[in-house]
C-alpha positions in Angstrom: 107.1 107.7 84.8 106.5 107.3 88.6 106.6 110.6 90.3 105.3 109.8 93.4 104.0 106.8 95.7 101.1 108.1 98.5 100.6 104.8 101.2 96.9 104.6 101.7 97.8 103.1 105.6 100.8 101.0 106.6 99.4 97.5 105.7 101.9 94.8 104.5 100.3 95.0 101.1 100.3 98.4 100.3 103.8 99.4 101.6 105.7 96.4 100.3 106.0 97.3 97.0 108.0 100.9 98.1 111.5 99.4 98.4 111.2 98.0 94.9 110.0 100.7 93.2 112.6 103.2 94.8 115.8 101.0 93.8 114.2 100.8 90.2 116.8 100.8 87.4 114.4 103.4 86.5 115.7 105.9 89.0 119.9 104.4 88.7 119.4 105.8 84.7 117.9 109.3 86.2 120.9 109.5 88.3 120.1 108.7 91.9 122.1 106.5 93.6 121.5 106.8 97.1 117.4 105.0 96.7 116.2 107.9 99.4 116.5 110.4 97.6 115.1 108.8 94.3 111.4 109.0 95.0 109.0 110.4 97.2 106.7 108.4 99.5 103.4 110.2 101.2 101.6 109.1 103.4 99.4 110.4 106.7 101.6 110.7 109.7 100.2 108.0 111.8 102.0 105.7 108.9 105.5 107.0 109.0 105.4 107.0 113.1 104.1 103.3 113.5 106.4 102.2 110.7 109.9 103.5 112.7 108.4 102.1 116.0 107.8 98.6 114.7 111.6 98.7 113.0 110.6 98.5 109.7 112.9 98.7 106.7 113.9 102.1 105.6 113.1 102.0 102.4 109.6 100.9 103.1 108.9 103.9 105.8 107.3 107.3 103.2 109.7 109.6 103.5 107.1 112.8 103.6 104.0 112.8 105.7 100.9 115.2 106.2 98.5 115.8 109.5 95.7 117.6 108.5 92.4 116.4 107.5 92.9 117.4 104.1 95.8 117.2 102.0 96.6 118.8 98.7 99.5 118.1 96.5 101.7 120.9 95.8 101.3 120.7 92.0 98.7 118.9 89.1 99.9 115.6 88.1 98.6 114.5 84.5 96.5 118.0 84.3 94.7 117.4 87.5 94.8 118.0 91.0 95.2 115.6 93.6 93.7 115.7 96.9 94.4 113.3 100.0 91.6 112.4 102.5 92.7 111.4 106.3 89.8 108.5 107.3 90.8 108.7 111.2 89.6 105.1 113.6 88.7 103.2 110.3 91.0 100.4 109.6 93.5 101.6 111.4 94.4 105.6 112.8 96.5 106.4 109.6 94.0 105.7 106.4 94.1 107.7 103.5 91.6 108.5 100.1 92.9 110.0 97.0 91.0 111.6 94.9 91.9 112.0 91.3 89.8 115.2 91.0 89.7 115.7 86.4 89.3 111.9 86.7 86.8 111.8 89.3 88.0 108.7 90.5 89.2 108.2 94.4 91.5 105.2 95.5 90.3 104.0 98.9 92.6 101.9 100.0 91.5 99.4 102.6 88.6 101.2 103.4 86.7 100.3 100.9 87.2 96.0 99.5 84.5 95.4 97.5 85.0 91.3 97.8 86.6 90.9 101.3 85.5 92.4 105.0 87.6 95.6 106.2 90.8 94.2 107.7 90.0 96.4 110.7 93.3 96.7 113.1 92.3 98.1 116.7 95.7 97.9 118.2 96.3 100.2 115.1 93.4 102.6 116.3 91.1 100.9 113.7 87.3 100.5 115.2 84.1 99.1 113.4 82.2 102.8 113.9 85.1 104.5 112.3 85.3 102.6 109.5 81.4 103.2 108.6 81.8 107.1 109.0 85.0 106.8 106.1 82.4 104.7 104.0 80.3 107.5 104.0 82.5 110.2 103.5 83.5 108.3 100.7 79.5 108.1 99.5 79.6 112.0 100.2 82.6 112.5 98.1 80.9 110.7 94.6 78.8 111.8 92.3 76.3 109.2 90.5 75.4 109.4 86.8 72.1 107.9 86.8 69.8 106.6 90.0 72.8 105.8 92.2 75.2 103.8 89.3 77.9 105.4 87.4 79.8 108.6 88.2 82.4 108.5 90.8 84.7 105.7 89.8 86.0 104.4 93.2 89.1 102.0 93.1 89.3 99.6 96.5 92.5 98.0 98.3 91.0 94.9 96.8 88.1 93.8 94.3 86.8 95.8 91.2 86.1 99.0 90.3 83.3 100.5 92.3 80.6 103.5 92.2 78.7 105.0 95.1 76.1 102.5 95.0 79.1 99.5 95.9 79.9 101.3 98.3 76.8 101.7 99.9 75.8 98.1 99.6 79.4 97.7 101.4 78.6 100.2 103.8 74.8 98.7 105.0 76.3 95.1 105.4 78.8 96.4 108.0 75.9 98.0 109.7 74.1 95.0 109.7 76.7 93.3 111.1 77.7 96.0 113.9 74.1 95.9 115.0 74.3 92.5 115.0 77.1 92.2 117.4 76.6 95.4 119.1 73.1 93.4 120.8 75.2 90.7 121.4 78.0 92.4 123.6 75.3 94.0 125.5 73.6 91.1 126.1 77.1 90.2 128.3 78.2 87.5 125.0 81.3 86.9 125.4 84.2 87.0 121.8 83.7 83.1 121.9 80.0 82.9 122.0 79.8 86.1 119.3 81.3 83.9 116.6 79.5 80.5 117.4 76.8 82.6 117.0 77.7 83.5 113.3 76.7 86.8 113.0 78.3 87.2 109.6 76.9 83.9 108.2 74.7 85.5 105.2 77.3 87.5 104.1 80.6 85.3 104.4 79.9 84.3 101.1 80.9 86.8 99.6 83.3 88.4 101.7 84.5 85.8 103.9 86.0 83.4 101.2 89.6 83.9 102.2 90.9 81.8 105.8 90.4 83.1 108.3 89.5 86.5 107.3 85.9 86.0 108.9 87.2 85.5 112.5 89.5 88.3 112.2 86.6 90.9 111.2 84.2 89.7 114.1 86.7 89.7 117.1 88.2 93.3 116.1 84.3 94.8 115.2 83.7 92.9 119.0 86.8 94.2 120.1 86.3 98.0 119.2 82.6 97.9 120.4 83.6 96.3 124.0 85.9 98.8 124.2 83.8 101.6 123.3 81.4 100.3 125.8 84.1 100.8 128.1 
């Protein structure tokens, strides 16, 4: 039985499934018939605030938040304690880590898709250098069975199942990348002449399959290192 939803960030795709879940038929049999009160919905603080400023559905906003860097539930769930991870100026200001702490497993959210580039938001306070630092508290955070494979079973927003050794690979392509643009921008390039440069081009393969996706990753990883600059 769902006890308990946690929002890794307020993205479209991993807040749209809260309105369903809270008017299950599930809940109806339990008794609950106002869907508010039927379920509980965590996320960090930054979610909830953004969410009631942009209007968005009730049932969609979490209805409990937390502000510190680390958050741990009140009680075990499935014999195991459950601890939240705030990943500040990464995809956005609000991301969250859960780590599954008997299972040793950690769900990363956004943070961490291990087949498509970070969809880094920097209206949302998200920022290329941010989003390297959570990948790395995330390497921090795992322990490897054997030279760098295994261990720490890390779960992404998107892709497969990961270990630290994903996530580094993950982790030193968006370094590549940041250097890459970072020498452009202080070479005076402007956003237009970053991407007919292609500065992802060896790596869109594999990450850059979806439309569009590629453009979006280079002008907000421009975006948050012009403004840094600033």
């Amino acid at each position: 039985m769902i006890r308990m939803i946690i929002n890794t960030s307020s993205n479209p795709d991993h807040v749209g499934g809260n309105a369903n879940i809270r008017m299950s038929p599930m809940f109806r049999l339990l008794g609950y018939r106002d869907p508010s009160l039927s379920l509980q919905v965590l996320a960090h603080a930054a979610v909830q605030s953004r969410m009631v400023e942009s209007k968005a559905p009730d049932l969609l906003v979490p209805t409990d938040t937390y502000l510190s860097d680390t958050y741990t539930l009140y009680r075990f769930f499935n014999n195991q304690a459950v601890q939240i991870f705030h990943m500040p100026r990464a995809v956005t200001d609000g991301d969250s880590v859960v780590w599954f702490r008997r299972s040793d497993a950690i769900a990363a959210g956004d943070v961490y898709n291990s087949d498509i580039y970070p969809p880094i938001d920097v209206d949302k306070g998200g920022s290329i250098n941010g989003e390297i630092d959570a990948l790395n508290k995330l390497i921090e955070m795992s322990v490897t069975e054997f030279m760098a494979q295994g261990g720490t079973m890390i779960v992404p927003g998107h892709g497969w199942i990961s270990d630290a050794a994903d996530v580094g690979y993950y982790r030193d392509m968006l370094m590549v990348i940041r250097d890459r643009i970072q020498a452009m921008v202080d070479k005076g390039m402007t956003l237009a002449q970053v991407k007919a440069a292609k500065p992802t081009m060896d790596y869109d393969p594999e990450y850059g399959r979806e439309p569009g996706v590629t453009s979006r990753f280079v002008e907000a990883v421009y975006r948050s290192l012009k403004e840094k600059k600033k």
